[in-house]
Rosetta silent file (secondary structure, phi, psi, omega in degrees, C-alpha in Angstrom):
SEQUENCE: XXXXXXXXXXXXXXXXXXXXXXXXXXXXXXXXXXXXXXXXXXXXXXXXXXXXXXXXXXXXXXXXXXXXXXXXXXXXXXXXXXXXXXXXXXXXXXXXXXXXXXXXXXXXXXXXXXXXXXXXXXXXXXXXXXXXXXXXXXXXXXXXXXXXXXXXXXXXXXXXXXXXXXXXXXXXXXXXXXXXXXXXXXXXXXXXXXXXXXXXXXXXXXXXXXXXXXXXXXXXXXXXXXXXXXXXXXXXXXXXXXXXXXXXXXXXXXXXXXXXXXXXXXXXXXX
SCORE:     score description
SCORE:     0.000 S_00000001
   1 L     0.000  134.121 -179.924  182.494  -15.159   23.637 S_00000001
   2 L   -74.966  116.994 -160.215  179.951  -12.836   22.186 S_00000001
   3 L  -102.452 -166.749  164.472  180.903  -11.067   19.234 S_00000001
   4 E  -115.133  137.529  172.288  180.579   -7.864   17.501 S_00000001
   5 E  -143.726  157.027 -179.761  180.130   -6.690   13.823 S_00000001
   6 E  -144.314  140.249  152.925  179.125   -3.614   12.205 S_00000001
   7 E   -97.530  124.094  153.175  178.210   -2.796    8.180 S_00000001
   8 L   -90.601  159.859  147.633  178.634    0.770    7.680 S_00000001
   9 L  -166.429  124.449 -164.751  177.237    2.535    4.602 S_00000001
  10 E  -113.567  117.367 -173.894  177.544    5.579    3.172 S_00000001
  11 L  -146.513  107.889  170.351  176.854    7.174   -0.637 S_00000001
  12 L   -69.906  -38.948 -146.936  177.743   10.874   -1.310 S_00000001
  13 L  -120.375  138.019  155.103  177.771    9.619   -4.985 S_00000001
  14 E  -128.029  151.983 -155.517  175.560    7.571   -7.149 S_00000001
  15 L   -70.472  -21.537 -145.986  176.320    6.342  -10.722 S_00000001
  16 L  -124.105   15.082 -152.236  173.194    6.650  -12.722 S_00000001
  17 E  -154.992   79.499  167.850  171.953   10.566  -10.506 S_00000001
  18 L   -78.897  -20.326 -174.662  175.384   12.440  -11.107 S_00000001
  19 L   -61.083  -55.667 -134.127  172.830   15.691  -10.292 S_00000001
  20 L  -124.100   44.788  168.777  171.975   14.632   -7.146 S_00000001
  21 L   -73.147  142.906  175.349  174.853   14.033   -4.749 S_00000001
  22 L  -110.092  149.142 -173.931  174.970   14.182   -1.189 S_00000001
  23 L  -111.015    2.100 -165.488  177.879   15.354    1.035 S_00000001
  24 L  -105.480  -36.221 -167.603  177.369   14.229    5.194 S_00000001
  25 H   -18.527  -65.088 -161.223  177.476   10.578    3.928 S_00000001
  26 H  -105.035   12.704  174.171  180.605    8.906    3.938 S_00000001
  27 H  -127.318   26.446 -165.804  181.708   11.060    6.898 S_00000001
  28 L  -126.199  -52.949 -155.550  178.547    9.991    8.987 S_00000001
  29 H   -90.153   -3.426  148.094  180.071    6.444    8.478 S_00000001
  30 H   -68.338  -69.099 -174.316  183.899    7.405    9.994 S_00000001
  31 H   -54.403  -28.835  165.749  182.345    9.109   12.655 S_00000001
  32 H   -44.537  -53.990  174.713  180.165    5.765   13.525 S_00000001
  33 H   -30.879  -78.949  166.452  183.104    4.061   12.811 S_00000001
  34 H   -58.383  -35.404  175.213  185.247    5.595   15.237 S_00000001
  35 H   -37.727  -65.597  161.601  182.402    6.035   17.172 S_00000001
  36 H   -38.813  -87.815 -162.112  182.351    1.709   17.776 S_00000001
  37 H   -64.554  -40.021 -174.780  186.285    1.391   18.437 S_00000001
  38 H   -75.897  -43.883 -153.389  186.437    4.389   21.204 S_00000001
  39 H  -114.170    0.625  179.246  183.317    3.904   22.812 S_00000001
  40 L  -132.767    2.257  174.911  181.748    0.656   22.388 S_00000001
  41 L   103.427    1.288 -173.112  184.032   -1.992   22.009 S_00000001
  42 L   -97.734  157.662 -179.861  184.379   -3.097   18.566 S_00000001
  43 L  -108.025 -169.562  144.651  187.527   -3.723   17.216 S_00000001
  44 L   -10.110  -64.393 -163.470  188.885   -3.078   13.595 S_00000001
  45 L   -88.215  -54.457 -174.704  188.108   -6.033   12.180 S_00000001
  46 L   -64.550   14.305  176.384  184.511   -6.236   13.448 S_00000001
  47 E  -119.601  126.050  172.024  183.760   -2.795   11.275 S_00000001
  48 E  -117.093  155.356 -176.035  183.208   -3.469    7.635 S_00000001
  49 L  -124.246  154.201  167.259  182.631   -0.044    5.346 S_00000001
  50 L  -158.256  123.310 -167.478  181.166    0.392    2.245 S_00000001
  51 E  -126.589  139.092  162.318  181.001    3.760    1.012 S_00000001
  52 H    83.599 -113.048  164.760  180.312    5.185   -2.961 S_00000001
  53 H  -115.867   10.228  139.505  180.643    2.771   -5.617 S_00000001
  54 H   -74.044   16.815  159.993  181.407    0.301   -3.645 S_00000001
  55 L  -102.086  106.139 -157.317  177.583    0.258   -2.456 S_00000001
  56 L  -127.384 -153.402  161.399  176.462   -1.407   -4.716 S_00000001
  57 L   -77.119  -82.489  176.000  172.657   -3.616   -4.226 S_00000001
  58 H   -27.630  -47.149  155.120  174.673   -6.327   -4.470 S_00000001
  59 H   -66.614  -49.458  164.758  177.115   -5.414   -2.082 S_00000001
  60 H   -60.650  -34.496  164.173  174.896   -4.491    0.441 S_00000001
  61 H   -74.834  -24.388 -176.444  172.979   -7.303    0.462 S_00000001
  62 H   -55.254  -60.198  176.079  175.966   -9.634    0.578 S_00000001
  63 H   -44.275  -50.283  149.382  176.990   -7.650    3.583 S_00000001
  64 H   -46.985  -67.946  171.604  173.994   -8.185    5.792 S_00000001
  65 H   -22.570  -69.059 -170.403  174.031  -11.860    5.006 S_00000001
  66 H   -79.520   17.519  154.249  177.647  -11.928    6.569 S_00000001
  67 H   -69.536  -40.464  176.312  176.600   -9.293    9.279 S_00000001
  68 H  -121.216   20.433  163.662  174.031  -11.718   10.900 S_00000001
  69 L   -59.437  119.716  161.411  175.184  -15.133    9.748 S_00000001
  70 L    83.891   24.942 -151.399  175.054  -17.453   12.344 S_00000001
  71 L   -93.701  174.187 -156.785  174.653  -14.791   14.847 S_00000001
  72 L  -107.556  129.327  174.084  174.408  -16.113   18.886 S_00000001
  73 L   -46.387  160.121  135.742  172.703  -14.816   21.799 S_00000001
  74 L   112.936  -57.627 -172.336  174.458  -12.461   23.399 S_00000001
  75 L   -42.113  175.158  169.650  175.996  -10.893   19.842 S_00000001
  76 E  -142.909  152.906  175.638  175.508   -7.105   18.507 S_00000001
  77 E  -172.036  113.045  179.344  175.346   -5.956   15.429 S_00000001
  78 E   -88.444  155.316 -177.400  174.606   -2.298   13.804 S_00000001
  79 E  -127.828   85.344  173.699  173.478   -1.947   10.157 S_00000001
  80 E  -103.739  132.812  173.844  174.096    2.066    9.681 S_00000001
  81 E  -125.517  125.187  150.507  172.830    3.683    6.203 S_00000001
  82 E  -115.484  128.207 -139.129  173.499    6.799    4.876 S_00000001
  83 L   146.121  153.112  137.407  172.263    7.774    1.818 S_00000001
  84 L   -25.477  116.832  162.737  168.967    8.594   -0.522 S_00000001
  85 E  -101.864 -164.537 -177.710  165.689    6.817   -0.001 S_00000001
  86 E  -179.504 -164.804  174.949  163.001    7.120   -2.811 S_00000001
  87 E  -150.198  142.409 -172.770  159.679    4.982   -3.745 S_00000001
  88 E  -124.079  174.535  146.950  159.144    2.504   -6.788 S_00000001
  89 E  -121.155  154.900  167.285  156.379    0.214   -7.788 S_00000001
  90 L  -170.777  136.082 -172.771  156.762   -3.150   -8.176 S_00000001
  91 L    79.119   49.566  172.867  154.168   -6.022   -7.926 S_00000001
  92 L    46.070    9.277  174.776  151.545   -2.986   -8.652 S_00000001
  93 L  -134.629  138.005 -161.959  152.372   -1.335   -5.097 S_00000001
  94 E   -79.249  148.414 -179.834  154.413    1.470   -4.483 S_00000001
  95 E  -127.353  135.529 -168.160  157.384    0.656   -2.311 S_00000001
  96 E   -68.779  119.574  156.560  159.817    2.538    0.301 S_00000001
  97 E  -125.511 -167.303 -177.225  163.433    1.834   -0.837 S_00000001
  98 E  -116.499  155.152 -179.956  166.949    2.700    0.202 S_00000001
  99 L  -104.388  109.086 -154.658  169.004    3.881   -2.863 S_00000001
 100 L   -97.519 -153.656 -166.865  172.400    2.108   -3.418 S_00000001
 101 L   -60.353  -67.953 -170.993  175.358    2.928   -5.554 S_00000001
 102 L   -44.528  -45.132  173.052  174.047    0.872   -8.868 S_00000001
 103 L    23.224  107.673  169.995  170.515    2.603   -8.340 S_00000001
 104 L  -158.262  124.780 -178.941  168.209    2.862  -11.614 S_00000001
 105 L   -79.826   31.446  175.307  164.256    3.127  -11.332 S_00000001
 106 L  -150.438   30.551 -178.078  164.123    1.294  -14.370 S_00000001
 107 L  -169.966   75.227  170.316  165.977   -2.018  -13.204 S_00000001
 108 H   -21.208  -44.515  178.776  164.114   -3.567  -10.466 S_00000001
 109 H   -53.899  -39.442  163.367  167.479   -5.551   -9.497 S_00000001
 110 H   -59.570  -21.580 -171.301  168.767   -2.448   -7.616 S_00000001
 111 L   -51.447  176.048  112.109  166.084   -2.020   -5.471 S_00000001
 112 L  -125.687   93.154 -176.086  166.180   -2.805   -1.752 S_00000001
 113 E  -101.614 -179.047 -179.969  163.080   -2.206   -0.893 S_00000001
 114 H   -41.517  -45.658 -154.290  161.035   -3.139    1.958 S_00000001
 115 H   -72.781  -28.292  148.170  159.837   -6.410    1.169 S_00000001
 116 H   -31.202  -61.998  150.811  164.055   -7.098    0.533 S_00000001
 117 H   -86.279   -2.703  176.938  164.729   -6.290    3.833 S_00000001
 118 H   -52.012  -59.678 -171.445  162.115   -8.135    5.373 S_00000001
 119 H   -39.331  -60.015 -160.222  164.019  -11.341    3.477 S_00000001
 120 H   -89.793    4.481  123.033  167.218  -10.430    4.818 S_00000001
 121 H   -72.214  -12.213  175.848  166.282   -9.753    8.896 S_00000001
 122 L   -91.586  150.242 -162.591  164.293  -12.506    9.107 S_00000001
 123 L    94.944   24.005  168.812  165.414  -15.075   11.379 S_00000001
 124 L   -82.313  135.071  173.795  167.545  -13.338   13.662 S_00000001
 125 L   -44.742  115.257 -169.959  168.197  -14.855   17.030 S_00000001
 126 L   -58.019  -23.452  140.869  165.957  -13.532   19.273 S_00000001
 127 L   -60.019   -0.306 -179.420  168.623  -13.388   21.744 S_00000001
 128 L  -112.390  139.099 -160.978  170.890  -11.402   19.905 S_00000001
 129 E  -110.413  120.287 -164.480  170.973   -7.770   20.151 S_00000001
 130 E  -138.034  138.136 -178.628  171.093   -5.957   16.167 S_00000001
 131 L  -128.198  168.087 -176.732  170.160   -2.040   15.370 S_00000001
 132 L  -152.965  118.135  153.904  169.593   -0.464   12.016 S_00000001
 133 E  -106.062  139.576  176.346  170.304    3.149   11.633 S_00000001
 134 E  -138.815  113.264  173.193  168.698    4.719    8.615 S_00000001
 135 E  -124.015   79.282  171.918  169.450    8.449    8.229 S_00000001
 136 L  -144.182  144.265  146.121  167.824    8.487    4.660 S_00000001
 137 L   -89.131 -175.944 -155.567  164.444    9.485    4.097 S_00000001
 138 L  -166.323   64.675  171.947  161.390    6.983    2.755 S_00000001
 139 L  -160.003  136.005  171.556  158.452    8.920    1.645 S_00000001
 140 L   -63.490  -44.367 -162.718  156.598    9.604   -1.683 S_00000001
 141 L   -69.222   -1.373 -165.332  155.218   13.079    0.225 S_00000001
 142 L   -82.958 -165.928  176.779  158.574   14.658    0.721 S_00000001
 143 L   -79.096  126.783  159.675  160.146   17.558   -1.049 S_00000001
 144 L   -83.193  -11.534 -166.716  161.679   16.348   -4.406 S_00000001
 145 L   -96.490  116.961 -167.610  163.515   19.344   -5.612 S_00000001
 146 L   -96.680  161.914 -179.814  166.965   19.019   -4.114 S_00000001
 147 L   -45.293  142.385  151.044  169.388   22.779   -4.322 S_00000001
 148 L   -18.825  163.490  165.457  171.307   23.502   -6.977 S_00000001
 149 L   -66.941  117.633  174.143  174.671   22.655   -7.556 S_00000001
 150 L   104.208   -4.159 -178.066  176.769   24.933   -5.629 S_00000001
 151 L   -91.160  159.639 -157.904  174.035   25.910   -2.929 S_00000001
 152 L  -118.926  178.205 -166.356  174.582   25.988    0.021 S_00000001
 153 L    91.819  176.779 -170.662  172.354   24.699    3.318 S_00000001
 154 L   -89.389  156.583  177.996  171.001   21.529    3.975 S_00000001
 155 E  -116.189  173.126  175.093  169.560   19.109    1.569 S_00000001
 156 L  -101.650  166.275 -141.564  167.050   16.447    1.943 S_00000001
 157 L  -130.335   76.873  165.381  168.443   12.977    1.808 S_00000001
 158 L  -169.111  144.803 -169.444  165.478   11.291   -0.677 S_00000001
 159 L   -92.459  135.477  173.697  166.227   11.121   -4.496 S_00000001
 160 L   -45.484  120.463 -177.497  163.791   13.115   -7.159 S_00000001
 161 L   -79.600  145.094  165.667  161.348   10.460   -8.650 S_00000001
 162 L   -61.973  131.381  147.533  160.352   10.769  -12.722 S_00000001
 163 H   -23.733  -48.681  177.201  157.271   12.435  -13.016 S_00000001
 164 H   -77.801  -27.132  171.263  155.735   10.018  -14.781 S_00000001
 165 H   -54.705  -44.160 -163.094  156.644    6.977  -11.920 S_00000001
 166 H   -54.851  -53.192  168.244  155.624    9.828   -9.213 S_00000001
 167 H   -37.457  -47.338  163.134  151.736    9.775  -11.094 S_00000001
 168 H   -62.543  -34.848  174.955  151.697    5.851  -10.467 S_00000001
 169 H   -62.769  -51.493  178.617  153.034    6.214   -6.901 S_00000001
 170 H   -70.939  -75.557 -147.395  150.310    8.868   -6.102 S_00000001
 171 H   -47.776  -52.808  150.313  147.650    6.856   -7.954 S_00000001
 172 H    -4.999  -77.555  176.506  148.925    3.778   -6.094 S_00000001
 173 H   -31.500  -90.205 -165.581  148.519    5.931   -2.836 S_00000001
 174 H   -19.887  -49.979 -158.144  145.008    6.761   -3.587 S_00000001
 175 H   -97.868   21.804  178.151  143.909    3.165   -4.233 S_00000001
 176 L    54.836   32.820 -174.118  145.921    2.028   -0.703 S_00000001
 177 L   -91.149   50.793  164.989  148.174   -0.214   -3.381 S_00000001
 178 E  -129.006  139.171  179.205  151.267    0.281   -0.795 S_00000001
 179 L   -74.372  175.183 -172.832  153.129   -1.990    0.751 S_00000001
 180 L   -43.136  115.151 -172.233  153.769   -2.467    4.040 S_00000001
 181 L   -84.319  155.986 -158.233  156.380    0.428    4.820 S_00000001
 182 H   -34.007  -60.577 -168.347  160.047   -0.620    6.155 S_00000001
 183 H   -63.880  -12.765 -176.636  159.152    0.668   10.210 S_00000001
 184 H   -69.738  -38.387  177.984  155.906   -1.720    9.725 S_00000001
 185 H   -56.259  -84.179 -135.023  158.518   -4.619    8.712 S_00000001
 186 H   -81.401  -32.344  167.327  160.908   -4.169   11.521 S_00000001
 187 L   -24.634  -52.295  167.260  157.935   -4.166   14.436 S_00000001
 188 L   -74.708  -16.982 -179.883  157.889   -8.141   13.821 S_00000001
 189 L  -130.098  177.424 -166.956  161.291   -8.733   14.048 S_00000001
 190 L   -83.982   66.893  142.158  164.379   -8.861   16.451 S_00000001
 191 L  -143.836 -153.738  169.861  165.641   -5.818   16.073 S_00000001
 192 E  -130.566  177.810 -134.369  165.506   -2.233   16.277 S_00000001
 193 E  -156.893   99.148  162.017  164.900    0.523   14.158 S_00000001
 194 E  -114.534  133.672  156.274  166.337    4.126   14.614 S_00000001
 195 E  -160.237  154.741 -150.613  165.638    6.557   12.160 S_00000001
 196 L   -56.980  -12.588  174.555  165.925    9.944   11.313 S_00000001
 197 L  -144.563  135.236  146.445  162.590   11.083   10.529 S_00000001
 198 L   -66.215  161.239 -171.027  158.951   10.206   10.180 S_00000001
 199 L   -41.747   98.177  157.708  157.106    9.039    7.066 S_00000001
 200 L   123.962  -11.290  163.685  155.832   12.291    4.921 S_00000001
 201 L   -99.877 -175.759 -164.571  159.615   14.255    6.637 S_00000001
 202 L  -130.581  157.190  174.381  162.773   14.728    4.915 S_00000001
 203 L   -91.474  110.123  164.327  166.438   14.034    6.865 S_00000001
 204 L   -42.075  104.829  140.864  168.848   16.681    6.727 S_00000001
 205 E   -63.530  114.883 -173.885  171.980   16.550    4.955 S_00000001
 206 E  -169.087 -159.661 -164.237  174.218   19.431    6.513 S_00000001
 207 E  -105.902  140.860  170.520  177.160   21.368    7.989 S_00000001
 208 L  -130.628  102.826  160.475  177.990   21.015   11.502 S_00000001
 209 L    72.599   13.557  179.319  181.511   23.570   12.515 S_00000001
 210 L    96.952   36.140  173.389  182.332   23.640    8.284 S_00000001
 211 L  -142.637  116.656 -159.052  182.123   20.058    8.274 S_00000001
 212 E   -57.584  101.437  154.695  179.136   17.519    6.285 S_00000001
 213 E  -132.218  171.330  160.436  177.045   15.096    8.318 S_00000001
 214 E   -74.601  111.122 -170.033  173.909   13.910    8.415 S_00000001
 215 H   -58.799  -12.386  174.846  171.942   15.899   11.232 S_00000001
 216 H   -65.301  -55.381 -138.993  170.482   12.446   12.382 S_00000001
 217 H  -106.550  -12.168  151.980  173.662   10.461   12.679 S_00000001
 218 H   -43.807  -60.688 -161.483  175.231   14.102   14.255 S_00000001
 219 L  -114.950   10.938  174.679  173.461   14.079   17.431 S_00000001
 220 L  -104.223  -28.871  164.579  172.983   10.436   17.841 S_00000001
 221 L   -84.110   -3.393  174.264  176.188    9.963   17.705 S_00000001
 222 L  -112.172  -13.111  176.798  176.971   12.851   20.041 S_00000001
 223 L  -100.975  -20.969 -176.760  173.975   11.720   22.576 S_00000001
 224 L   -44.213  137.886  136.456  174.764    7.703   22.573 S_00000001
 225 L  -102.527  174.195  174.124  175.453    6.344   25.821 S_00000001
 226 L   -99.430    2.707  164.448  176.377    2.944   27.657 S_00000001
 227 L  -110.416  -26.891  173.985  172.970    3.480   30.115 S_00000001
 228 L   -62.453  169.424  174.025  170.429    5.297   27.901 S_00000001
 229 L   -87.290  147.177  145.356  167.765    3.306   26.637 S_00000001
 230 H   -19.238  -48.116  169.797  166.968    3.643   22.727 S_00000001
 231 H   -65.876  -63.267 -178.545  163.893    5.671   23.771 S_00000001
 232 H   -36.799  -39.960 -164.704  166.139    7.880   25.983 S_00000001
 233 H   -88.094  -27.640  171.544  168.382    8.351   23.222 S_00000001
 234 H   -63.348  -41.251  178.476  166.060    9.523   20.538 S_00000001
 235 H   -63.442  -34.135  159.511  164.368   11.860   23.081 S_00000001
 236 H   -74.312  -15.604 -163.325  167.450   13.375   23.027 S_00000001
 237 H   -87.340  -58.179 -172.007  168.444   13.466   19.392 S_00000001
 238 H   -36.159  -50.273  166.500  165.189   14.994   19.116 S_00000001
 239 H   -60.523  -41.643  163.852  165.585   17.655   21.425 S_00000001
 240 H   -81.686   -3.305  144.428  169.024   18.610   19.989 S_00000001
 241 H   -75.428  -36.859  178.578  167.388   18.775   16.402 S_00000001
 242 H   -62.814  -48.658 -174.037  164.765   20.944   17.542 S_00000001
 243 H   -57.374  -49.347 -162.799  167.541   23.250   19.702 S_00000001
 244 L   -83.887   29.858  174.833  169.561   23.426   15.932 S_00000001
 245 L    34.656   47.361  172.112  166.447   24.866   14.443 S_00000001
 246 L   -93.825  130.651  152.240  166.056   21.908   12.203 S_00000001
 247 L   -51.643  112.031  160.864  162.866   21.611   10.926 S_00000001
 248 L    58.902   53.001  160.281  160.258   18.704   10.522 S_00000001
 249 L  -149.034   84.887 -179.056  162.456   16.096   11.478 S_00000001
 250 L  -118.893  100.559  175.995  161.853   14.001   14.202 S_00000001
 251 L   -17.116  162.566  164.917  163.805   10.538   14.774 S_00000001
 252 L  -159.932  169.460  175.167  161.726    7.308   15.953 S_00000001
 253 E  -159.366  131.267 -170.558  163.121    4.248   16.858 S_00000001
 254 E  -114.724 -158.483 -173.710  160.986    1.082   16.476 S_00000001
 255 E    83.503 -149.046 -160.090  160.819   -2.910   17.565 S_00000001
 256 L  -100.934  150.608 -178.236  159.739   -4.777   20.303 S_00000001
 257 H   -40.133  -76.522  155.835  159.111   -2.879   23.740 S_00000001
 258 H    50.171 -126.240  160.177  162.397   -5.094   24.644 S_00000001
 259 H   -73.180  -36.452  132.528  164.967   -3.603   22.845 S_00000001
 260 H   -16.742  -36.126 -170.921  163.926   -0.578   22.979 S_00000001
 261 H   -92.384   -6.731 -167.511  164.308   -0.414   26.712 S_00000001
 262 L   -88.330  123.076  162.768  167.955   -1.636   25.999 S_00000001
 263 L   -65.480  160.485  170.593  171.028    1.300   25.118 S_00000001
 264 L   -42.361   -0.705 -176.240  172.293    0.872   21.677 S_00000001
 265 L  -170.487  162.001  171.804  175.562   -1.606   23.020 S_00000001
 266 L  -170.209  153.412  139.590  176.207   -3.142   25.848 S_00000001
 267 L   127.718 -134.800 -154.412  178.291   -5.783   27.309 S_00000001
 268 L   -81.041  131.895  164.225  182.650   -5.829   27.541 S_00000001
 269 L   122.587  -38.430 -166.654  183.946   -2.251   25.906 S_00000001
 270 L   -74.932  121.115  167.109  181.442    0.060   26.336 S_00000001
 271 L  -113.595    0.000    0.000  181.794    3.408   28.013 S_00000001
């Protein structure tokens, strides 16, 4: 029998960037969450969460490992992130990463950058059906200055860079010293890639009815079906970000034609 698993992850909070908190997080992964068990078939047990300081590098990668160990044709399996992206260097080229709980731009061991997940998707059964939601941005070009404390509106979901690392990132830039970025990674391998913005846009953190989500993981989770396609469903998220007078944000979803043409679940549960 073909199973199901899901890693959630979500971080409102991060240990070493007390300044810089976000607030849609950890409630973008209960609504997925719930999201699974009503409408797609997962049970309890097939949703693991990790929200705060229990996102740790370490945790997260541990968590992938068991998310697609051993997985079978015929399995599913979502990876959803919520959260801060940024850019580092390391190996002299600047690099896209996702920012976990432990996070410090001065201790390479936190990263998870691209070349990280490349390690840890490759070799998935080709027969096996696995998404990634990333409703973080992943661009040196974005806005860095996030609101004040106490303001109110949406925020961008990508963490302020040092000044002096941003001057190595742009010089980097200049001299094409960047690595491959994360949607370049996932093209080669068997899965699929939704995420909330393009390169050089920023992902909304924000209020929906008094209550914090992520405007990505909002209307993707309010547009999901058991017959759209991946494409279908993005065309839609898109359309409903545009209607909510969100700015400069427009989802993609990447990977082989394939899965793409596939909705996000299928098989026994799904309505």
């Amino acid at each position: 029998m073909a199973s199901s698993r899901a890693l959630l992850v979500g971080l409102n909070t991060f240990k070493n960037f007390p300044d810089n908190p976000l607030k849609g997080c950890v409630n973008d992964v209960t609504d997925m969450a719930a999201y699974l068990k009503t409408k797609a078939g997962f049970g309890v047990r097939d949703i693991h969460e990790l929200t705060n300081e229990k996102a740790t590098a370490n945790a997260i990668a541990s968590g992938i490992k068991t998310l697609l160990k051993d997985m079978q044709a015929g399995d599913r399996a979502i990876f959803h992130f919520s959260g801060h992206g940024t850019q580092v260097m390391q190996g002299g080229k600047a690099h896209d990463t996702i920012v976990p709980y432990d996070f410090d731009y001065d201790k390479s061991f936190t990263y998870m950058t691209d070349q990280t997940f490349d390690g840890l998707f490759a070799g998935i059964n080709s027969r096996a059906h696995v998404v990634w939601v990333a409703d973080s941005c992943h661009s040196g070009n974005l806005t860095r200055m996030l609101p004040r404390e106490g303001a109110q509106g949406p925020m961008a979901r990508h963490l302020p860079i040092p000044a002096a690392l941003q001057a190595q990132i742009d010089h980097a830039i200049q001299q094409n010293l960047v690595a491959p970025q994360i949607r370049a990674i996932v093209d080669k391998l068997n899965l699929s890639l939704l995420t909330a913005c393009k390169s050089g846009e920023e992902a909304e953190d924000s209020v929906f009815d008094g209550r914090d989500n992520g405007a990505f993981t909002h209307f993707l989770i309010a547009n999901l079906s058991a017959k759209a396609s991946l494409t279908e469903v993005i065309a839609k998220v898109t359309r409903a970000i545009t209607a909510a007078k969100i700015e400069d944000q427009h989802p993609e979803v990447r990977g082989v034609d394939a899965a793409k043409s596939h909705p996000i679940f299928y098989g026994e549960g799904v309505k």
